[in-house]
N, C-alpha and C positions, 0 to 999 in steps of 0.2 A: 356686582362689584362692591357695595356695600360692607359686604362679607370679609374683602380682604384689608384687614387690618392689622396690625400687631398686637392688636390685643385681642384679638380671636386666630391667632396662630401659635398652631403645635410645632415644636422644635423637638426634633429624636435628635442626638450625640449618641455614639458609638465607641468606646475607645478600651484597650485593655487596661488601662490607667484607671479607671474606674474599677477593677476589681478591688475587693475589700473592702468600699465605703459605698455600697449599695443598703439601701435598708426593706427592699421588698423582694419578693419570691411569686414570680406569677403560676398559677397551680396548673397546666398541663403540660409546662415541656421545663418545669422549675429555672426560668432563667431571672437571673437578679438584676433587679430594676431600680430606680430611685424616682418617683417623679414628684416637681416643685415650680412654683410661678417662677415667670421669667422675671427677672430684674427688671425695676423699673429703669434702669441706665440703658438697658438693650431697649425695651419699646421707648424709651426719649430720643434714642440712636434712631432707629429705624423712621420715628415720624418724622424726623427733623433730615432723612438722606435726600441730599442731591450729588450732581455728579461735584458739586465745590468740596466733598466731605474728604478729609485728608483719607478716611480710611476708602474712600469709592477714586480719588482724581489719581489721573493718567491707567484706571484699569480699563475704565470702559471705552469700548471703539469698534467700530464695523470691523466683521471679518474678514481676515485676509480674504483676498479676489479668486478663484478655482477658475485659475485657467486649464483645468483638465474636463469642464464642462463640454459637450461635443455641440457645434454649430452647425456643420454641415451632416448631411440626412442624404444624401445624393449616392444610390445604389451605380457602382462601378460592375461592366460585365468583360466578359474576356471570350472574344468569341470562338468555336467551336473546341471551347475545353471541357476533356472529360468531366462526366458527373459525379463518379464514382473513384474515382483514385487522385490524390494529389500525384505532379511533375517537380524535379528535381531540376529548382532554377539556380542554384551553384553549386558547385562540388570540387576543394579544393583541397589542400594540406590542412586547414586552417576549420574550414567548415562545410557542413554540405545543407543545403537548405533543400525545405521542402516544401512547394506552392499551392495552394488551392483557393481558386475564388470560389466566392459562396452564389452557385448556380443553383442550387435548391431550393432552399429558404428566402431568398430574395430580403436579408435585413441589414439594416447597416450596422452588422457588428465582427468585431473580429477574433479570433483565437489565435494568441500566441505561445508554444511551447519551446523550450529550451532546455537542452541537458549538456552542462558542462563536464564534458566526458574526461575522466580525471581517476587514476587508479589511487590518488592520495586521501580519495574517503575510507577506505576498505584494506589498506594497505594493516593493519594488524587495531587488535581494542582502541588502540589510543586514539589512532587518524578515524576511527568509524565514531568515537566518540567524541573529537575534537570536531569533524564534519557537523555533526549534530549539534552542537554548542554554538559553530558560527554560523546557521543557518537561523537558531532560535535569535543570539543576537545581533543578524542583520533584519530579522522580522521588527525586532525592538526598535532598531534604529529604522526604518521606513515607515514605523505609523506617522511620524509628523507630516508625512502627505498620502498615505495610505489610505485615512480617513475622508481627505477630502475627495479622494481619488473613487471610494466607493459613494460617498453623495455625486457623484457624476456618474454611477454606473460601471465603473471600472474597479476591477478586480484582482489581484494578484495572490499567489501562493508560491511559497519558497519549500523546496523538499531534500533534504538531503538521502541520496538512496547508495547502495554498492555501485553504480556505473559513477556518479558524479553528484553535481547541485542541479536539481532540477525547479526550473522557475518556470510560472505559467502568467499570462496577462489573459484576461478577456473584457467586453464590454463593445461599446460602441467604439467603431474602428478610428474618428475623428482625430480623436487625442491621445491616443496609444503610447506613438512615440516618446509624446511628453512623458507620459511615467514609464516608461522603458527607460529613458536616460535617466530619470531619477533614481530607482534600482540602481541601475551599472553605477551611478557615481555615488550609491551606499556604499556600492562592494568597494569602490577605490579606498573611501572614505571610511572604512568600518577600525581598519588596525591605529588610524590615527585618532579618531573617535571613542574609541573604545577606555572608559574607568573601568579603575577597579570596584567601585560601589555595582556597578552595572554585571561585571564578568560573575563577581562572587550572589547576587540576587540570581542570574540565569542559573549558573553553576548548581545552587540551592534548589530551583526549579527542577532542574535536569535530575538530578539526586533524589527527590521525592519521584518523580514519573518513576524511575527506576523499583527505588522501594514500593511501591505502590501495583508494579506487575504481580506482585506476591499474593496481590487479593483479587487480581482476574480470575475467571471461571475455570475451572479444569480442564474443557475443552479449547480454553485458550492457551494451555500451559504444554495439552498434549501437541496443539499445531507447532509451536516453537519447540517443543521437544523434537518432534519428525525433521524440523528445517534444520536444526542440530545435528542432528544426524546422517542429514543427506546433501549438506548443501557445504564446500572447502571452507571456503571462509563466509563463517557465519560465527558470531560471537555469544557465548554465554552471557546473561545477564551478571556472574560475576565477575567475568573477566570486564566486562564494562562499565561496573559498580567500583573495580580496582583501579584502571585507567582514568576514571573519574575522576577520584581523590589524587591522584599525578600532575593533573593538567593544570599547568598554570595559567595566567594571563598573557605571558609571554610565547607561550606552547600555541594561545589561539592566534596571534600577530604574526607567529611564525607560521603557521600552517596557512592562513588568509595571502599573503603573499606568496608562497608557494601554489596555492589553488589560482590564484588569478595569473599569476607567469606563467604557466602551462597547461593549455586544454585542448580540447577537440570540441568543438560545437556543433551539435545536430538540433536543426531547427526547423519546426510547423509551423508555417504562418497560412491560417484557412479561414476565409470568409471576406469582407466585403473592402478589398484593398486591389491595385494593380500591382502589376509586376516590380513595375518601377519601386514601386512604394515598400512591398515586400521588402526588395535589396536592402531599401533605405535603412529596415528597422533592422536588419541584419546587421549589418557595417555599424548600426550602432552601437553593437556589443566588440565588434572587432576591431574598430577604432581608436575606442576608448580604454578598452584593455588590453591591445597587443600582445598576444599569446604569441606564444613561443609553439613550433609541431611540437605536436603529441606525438613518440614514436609510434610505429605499427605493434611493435609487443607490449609498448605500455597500455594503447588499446586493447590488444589483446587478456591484458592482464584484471580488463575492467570486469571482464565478462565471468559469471559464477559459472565453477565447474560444480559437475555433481557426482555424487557416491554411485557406484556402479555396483547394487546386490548379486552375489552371486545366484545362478538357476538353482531351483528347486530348494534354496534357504528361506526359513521361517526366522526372522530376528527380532526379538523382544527388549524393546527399550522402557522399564518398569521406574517409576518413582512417587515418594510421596507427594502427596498436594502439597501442595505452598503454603493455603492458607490450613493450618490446620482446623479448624472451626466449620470450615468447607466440610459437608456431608456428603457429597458427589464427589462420585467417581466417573472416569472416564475410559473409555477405549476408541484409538482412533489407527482403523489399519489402511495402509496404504497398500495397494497391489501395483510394483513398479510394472509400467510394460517397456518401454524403449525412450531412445531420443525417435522423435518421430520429424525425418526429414522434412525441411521450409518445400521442398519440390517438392514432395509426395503426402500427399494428405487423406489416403487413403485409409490409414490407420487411424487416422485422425477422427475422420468420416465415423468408422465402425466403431471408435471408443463412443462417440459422442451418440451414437444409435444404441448402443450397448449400456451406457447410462441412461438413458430415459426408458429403457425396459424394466432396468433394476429398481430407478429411485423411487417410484410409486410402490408395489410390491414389499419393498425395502422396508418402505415407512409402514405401512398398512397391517404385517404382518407382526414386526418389534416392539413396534409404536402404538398402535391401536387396538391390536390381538395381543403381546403379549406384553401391552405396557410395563416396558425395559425399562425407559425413563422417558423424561418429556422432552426432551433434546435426541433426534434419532433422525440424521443424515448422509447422503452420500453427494459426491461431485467428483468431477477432475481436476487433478491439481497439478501445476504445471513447477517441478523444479529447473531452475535455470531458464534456459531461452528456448526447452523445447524436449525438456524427459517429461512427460508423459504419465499417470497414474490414475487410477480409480481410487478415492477414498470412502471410507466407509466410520460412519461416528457414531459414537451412543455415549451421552452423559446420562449416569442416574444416582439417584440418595441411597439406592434399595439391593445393589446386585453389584459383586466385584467385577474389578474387567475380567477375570481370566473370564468366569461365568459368559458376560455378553462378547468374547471373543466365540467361545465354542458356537452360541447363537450365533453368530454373523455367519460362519463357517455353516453352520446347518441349513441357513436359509438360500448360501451360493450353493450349496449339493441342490437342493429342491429346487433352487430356480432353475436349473440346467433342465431339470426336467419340466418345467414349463417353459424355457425356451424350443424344446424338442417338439413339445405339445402344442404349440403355439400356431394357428390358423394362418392360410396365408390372407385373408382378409383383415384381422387384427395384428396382422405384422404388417401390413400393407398402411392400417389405421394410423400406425405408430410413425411408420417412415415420413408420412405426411405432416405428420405433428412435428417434426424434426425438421423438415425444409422447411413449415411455415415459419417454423420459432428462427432459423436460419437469416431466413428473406425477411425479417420481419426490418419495416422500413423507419429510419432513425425518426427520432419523434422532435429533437430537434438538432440546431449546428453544434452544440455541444458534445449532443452524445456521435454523432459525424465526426467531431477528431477525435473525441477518445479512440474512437476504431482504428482512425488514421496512425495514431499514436503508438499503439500497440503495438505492430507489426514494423513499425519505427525503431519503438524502444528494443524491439527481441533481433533486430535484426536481418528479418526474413522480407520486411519490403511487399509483401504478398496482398498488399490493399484487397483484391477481390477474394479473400480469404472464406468469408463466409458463404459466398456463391459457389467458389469452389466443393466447398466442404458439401453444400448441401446439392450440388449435384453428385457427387459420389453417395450420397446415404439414398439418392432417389436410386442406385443401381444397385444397392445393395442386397441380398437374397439373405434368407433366415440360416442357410448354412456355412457364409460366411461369415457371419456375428457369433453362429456356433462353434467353429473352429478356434475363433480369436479369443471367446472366452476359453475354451478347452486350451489354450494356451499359454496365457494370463493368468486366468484368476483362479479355473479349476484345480485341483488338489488333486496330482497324480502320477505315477510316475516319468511319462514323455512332456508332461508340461513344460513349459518355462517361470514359471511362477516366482515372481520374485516378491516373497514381504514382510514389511516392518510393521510390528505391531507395538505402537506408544502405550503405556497402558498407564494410566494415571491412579494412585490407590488413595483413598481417605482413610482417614488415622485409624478406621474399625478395620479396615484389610489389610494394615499393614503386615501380619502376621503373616496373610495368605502371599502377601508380593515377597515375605524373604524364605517361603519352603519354597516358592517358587523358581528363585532364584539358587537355592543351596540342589534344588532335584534336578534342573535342568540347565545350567551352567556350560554343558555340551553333551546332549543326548542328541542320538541317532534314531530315529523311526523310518517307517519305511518309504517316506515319501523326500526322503533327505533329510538335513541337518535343522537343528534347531537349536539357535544361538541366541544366548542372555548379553546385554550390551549395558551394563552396571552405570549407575550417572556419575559415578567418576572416573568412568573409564571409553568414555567417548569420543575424546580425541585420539587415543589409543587404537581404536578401532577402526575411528580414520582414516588415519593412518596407515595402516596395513591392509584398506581395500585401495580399487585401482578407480579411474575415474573414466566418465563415460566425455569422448571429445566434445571440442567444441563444432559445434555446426561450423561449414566452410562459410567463406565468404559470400556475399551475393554478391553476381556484378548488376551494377546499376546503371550502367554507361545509356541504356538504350531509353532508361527513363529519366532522359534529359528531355528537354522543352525548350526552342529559343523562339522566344516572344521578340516579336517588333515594338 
């Protein structure tokens, strides 16, 4: 204790104000410095501080009290309720909620999700970038109990997506409520609250994030290129760079009040609360913001429709990198297969037995035989609530896309023939590896509602989703994964093959991306058409396909629950 005095204390100041009247240059990252004793006025200051000192009286004081700290520990149980699916304990014009107490984990904590179901986030650039703006500054305006809310273990996230605002709470279930109500009376609170010093800082924020997508990885630039293309309304990053500079203060005050007059809420509450209690934190949101119905088509209107490729078309969606200084290149192709029905998951079953054939092989051969590039992936990617895809990715410094498209394409011909070739003991191996990755048991209640959430958020209600799935792949046989590919992904003329290939070029190919575009703009081979999709003529293109429906409705009546 000795030690601490002020006259053996370093003082660092930071300011851009200091530019220009530094007088030193530190020699490994040259930053300009000035260092000099402190004032003897500051160490007279500092020996002589008590709390009587005009510059210390009326700052210091105990901290406000956190009553979001949790007291009660006391595990709530609900007897003979399912382990594996939440019950739907209301469901009405207004909201439908959905219950699960936490019989698993046996902890006193809860999860709470909510999506303010609302077609005014997505409704064109301005509302998907107006959503985003009032989402970042009702984040702004809740850290004043945010903070204290995470010293107590309690957590919140605010998301704005295409369906609505989606809020999450977790933490010890105790005092939930209490920052539930805090949020909902940000949201009341936000258009009244809200300066102009505050809207033009985020504004500024939101505007960098933007400019700043320019220097993500190519592989990031191809993924937003494909959702470009395949997904109705989905917005260019300049359409929303243009909408940006639009929005005013006023533009966010008016959108905040229209988002809170009218919604539809769907809400998770899972883990260690009763029924009662669930309602409670429900009605908390409904109470205090009295929505107004959401019509059925304005629901309807929440939900992203998607691009329906025509059979046997190959479509090429080519553009430069972003960053040009970026050396990688990318190609990222999708092989559409269908909407694959919430009832029938049978295709679902086979894609998913049919990726774990490819993705090993995939990497092994591109990746480590014929080091393509060091980014070399496949998955399934899901557009909307339920189209369905194989994707297949390779970023590299070294080789244009067209080059690693012909590769992806030669290794699907050759894989056919090792799925032909393929033993029924290592096809037997594989099946197994796919129910156990299926059944594999959540590890904690968090990763339990994401599950729950999922099937929430798309619509389909299918809680035993994954048991489903993984008893279809235990029936599956080697010739009906061979079919489904010969149908899909094969290169042929009965195929169905539908795909878009993103192809991302760095500034050394650009040459190859525009003969490639001036040779093939619309050539025919013989496996069907192949179509160039230019990046300014995307919505164009759009436009003039047709779209793949929305999944019907699930009825949910039967997964009602009435608790005593």
């Amino acid at each position: 204790l000795e030690c601490l005095t002020p006259q053996n204390m370093l003082l660092t100041v930071m300011s851009k104000k200091f530019e220009g009247e530094t007088k030193n240059k530190e020699p490994w990252y040259s930053t300009e410095y000035t260092m000099e004793d402190i004032g003897d006025d500051l160490i007279k200051r500092c020996e002589e501080a008590s709390v009587e000192d005009k510059f210390i009286a009326n700052r210091l004081h105990f901290p406000e009290q956190n009553d979001m700290i949790a007291t009660d520990f006391t595990l709530k149980s609900v007897p003979n309720f399912p382990k594996d699916e939440p019950r739907l304990l209301l469901d009405n014009s207004s909201a439908r909620l959905w219950y699960k107490p936490d019989n698993v984990f046996d902890m006193p904590k809860l999860n709470v999700i909510c999506l303010l179901q609302t077609p005014f986030t997505n409704e064109s650039p301005k509302s998907f970038v107006s959503s985003f703006l009032w989402v970042s500054i009702l984040q702004e305006q809740c850290t004043s109990f945010t903070y204290l809310a995470s010293m107590a273990s309690l957590h919140c996230s605010f998301v704005s997506s295409k369906n609505g605002i989606e809020v999450s709470v977790s933490g010890y279930n105790h005092k939930v409520e209490i920052l539930m109500q805090r949020i909902v009376n940000a949201m009341i609170d936000l258009p009244t609250k809200l300066t102009n010093e505050v809207f033009e800082r985020i504004k500024d924020k939101v505007s960098k994030q933007y400019q700043n997508i320019s220097f993500l990885q190519p592989y990031q630039h191809a993924i937003y290129g494909a959702d470009i293309c395949l997904e109705d309304m989905k917005w260019s990053i300049s359409e929303k760079k243009q909408a940006l500079k639009d929005i005013s203060m006023e533009d966010i005050i008016y959108f905040s009040k229209c988002l809170m007059k009218q919604f539809f809420l769907e809400m998770l509450i899972h883990g260690n609360v009763s029924p009662d209690e669930a309602k409670k934190i429900s009605s908390t949101i409904l109470e205090m913001l009295k929505p107004s119905t959401l019509h059925p088509s304005s629901k309807s209107s929440c939900s992203t429709r998607v691009i329906r490729l025509n059979s046997g078309n190959d479509y090429i969606h080519s553009f430069e990198e972003f960053n040009k200084e970026n050396t990688n290149s990318c190609i990222l192709n999708i092989y559409q297969i269908k909407p694959i029905p919430h009832s029938d998951l049978i295709d679902n079953a086979t894609l998913s037995l049919l990726h774990h054939l490819i993705k090993e092989p995939f990497f092994d051969e591109l990746r480590t035989k014929d080091q393509l590039g060091y980014l070399v992936h496949t998955s399934i990617k899901t557009n909307g609530d339920n189209v369905k895809s194989l994707l297949c990715l390779i970023q590299s410094d070294a080789y244009d896309p067209i080059y690693m498209d012909e590769r992806i394409e030669a290794f699907l011909e050759g894989f056919r023939n090792r799925l032909v070739d393929m033993g029924k003991e290592e096809f037997q191996d594989n099946v197994e590896a796919v129910v156990a990755s299926l059944l594999e048991k959540n590890k904690n209640i968090g990763e339990e509602s994401s599950k729950y959430w999922s099937v929430i958020n798309n619509k389909s209600y299918i809680f035993e989703k994954y048991q489903t799935i993984a008893s279809h792949v235990s029936n599956l046989t080697p010739q009906a994964v061979l079919r489904f590919f010969d149908k899909y992904i094969a290169r042929s003329e009965e195929s169905h093959r539908k795909k878009l290939s993103v192809q991302v070029f760095a500034t050394k190919f650009v040459e190859k991306m525009n003969e490639q575009e001036e040779k093939m703009s619309q050539v025919t081979n013989g496996d069907g058409e192949m179509k160039i999709i230019p990046e300014g003529d995307v919505v164009e293109f759009k436009r003039t396909m047709s779209l793949y429906p929305l999944p019907p409705e699930v009825n949910v009546e039967g997964m009602r629950i009435e608790i005593e």
